[in-house]
N, C-alpha and C positions, 0 to 999 in steps of 0.2 A: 452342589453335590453331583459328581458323574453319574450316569448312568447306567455305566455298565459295574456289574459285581466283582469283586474280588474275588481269585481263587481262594478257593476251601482249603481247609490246613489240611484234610486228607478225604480221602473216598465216603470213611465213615459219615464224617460230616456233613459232604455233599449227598449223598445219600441220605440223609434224615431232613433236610433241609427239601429233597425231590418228593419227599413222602411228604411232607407239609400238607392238607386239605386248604383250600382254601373257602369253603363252604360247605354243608353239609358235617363241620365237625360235632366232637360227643356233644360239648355244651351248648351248640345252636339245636341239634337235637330233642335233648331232655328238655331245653325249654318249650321249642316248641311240640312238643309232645304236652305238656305241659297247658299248655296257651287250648292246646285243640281237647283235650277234656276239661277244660270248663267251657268249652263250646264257640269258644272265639274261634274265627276262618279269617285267614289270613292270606298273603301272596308271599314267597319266596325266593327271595336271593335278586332281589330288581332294582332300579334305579328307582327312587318315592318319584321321584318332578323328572318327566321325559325330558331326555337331554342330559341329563346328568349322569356323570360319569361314575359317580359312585353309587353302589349297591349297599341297601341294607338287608340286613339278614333275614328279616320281617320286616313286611307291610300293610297296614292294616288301610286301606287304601280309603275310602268314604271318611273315617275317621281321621283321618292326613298324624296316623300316629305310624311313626318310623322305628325299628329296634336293631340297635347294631350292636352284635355280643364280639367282645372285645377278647383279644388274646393278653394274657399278660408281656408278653413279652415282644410281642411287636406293637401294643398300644402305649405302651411306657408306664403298667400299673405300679399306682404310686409304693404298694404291698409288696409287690413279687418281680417287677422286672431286676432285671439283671446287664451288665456289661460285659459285652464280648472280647475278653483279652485280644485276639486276635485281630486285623484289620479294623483294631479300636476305633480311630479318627473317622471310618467310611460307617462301621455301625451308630456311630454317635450321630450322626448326620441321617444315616437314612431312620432310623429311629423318631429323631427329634421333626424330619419332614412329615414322617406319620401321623404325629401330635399335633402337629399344625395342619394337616390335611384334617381330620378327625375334628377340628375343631371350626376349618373352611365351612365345613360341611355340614357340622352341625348349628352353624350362623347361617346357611343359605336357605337351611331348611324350616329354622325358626321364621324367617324375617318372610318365606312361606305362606306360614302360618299353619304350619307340619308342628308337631311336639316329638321331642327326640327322646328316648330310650336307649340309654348307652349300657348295656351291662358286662362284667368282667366274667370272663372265664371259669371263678372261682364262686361266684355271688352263687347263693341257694336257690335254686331252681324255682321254687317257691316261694320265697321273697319276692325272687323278679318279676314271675309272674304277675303278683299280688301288684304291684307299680305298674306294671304293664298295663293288666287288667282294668285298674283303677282311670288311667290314662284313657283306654278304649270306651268304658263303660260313661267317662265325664264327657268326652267329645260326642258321643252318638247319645247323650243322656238319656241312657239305662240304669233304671234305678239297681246296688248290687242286689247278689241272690239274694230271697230270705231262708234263711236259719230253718233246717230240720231238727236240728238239738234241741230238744225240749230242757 
């Protein structure tokens, strides 16, 4: 795959595409909003293993548990990605590099002895947490909260 990008069909485009976040978006956000009332502390936006090139979105560093929130549409969600009519053949490629990076990454991390938390964009805030949590609480073996609901 080149590396250089294709021009955009028009300004609009390239414009939405400059507005992109690349960290800090809503649903890294709400999760970890999320994560830090129920009292988990975490690191954000780092590589887990120095040296490494890639950043997860959450780190829960002691606990070698990793969270990367996935976008639909640049991680290839099996639910909601979509194909770009345009410079089809160049988004197919850098797409499909993603997947296989994403997937580098989460084999360099396991073999570690890192646990990876991959969540989508769309997944319930609360769900995820609830996996996350479960992950954080089994490696630092903390029993879960007990129950105020009588």
């Amino acid at each position: 795959m080149g590396s250089r990008s294709p021009a955009p069909k028009n300004d609009a485009v390239r414009d939405r595409f400059q507005r992109q976040r690349r960290s800090d978006t809503a649903p890294e956000l709400a999760l970890r909003r999320e994560l830090h009332r129920r009292g988990l502390r975490y690191r954000v936006d780092r590589p887990p293993i120095k040296g490494m090139r890639s950043r997860a979105d959450v780190v829960f560093g002691p606990s070698k548990v990793a969270v990367f929130v996935d976008g639909c549409f640049w991680h290839g969600c099996p639910t909601h990605a979509t194909a770009p009519k345009n410079n089809a053949t160049w988004w197919r490629e850098k797409l499909s590099a993603n997947k296989a990076r994403d997937m580098r990454v989460t084999a360099a991390l396991i073999a570690a002895g890192w646990e990876v938390a991959r969540v989508w964009e769309h997944e319930n805030v609360v769900v995820a947490a609830d996996r996350i949590e479960a992950m954080v609480r089994r490696r630092r073996r903390i029993p879960p909260p007990t129950s105020t609901v009588p």
